[in-house]
Residue, then its C-alpha position, 0 to 999 in steps of 0.5 A: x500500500x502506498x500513502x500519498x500526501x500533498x508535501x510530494x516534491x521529488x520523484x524516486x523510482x522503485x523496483x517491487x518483487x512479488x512472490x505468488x503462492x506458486x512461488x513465481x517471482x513478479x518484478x515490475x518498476x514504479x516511480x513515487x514521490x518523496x515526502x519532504x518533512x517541512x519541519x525541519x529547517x537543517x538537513x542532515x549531516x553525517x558524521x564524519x569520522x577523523x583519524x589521527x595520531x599526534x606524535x612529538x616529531x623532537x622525541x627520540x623513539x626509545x627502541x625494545x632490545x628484549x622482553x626485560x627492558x618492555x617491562x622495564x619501560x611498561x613499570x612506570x606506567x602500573x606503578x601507582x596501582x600495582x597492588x590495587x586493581x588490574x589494568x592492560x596496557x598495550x606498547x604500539x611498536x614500528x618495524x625497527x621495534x621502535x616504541x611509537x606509544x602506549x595506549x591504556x586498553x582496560x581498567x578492572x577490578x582487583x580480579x580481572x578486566x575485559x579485554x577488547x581486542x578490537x580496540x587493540x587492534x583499532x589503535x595499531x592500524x591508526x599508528x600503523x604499528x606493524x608490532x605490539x607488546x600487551x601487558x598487564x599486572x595482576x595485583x595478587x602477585x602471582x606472575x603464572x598466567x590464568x586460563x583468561x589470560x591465555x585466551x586473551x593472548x590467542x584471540x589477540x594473536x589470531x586477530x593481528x595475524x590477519x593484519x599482519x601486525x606481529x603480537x611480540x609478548x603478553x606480559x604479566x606484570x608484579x612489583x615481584x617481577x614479570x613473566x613473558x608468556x611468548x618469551x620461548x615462542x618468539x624471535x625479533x624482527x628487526x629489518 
């Protein structure tokens, strides 16, 4: 059924497929007006979507020589709630394991957090990060991975091998120390 109304101005053409109790398929094409709301004094705009990535051209980009000095340079950053709640922090690396920044992922409670994999993999693509270093700190101490964790490092290992973006190491964080959970698997790249 069609509604006509007196606010007609333009015409747009429509294509209609009927399908009949014996299955037979009815296509036939018909032009109608479109309704224009004169309510509305604005047309509507769509959002645009704007990506950027500011970085201090004057900075000297501090390069990753082993997991020891990632979780060296990820210290700093989970200092003042080490113990309190957890947190999972993501270093964003270019081909020469150069640091290009870090971008906090997730922030949880005493035990555990959710980790968005998309939003890990968002920030790589908008740095062009051909490389990445995920860390977190577990507040209870104990540096052994759970079964969370390893979950987490596999989606996000799957998910950076179809955009060719290399997951250097999950890291678990403790002021008693650290625990690389690719430290055997891995080998840098450096071009």
């Amino acid at each position: 059924m069609v509604v006509r109304t007196k606010e007609l101005t333009t015409y747009s053409p429509c294509v209609y497929v009927i399908v009949t109790p014996t299955g037979a398929f009815l296509f036939y094409r018909n032009s109608y007006k479109m309704t224009i709301n004169k309510n509305s004094t604005k047309a509507y705009k769509l959002p645009k979507i704007k990506v950027s990535y500011n970085a201090d051209p004057s900075d000297k980009m501090k390069t990753i020589i082993n997991m020891e000095d990632a979780a060296k340079t990820f210290l700093p950053v989970f200092n003042g709630f080490m113990r309190h709640h957890e947190e999972v922090w993501v270093m964003y690396l270019n081909h020469g394991l150069k640091i290009i920044g870090v971008s906090q992922i997730s922030k949880g409670g005493y035990s555990g957090t959710v980790i968005d994999i998309r939003i890990i993999i968002q920030i790589a693509l908008q740095c062009n990060a051909s490389g990445i270093i995920m860390a977190h700190n577990h507040p209870s101490g104990n540096l052994k991975e759970s079964s969370d964790d390893i979950e987490s490092m596999n989606s996000l290992k799957t998910a950076c091998g179809y955009l060719n973006i290399n997951l250097v190491d999950n890291l678990i964080l403790t002021d008693m120390g650290y625990n690389s959970m690719m430290l055997d698997k891995i080998k840098f790249w450096i071009s």
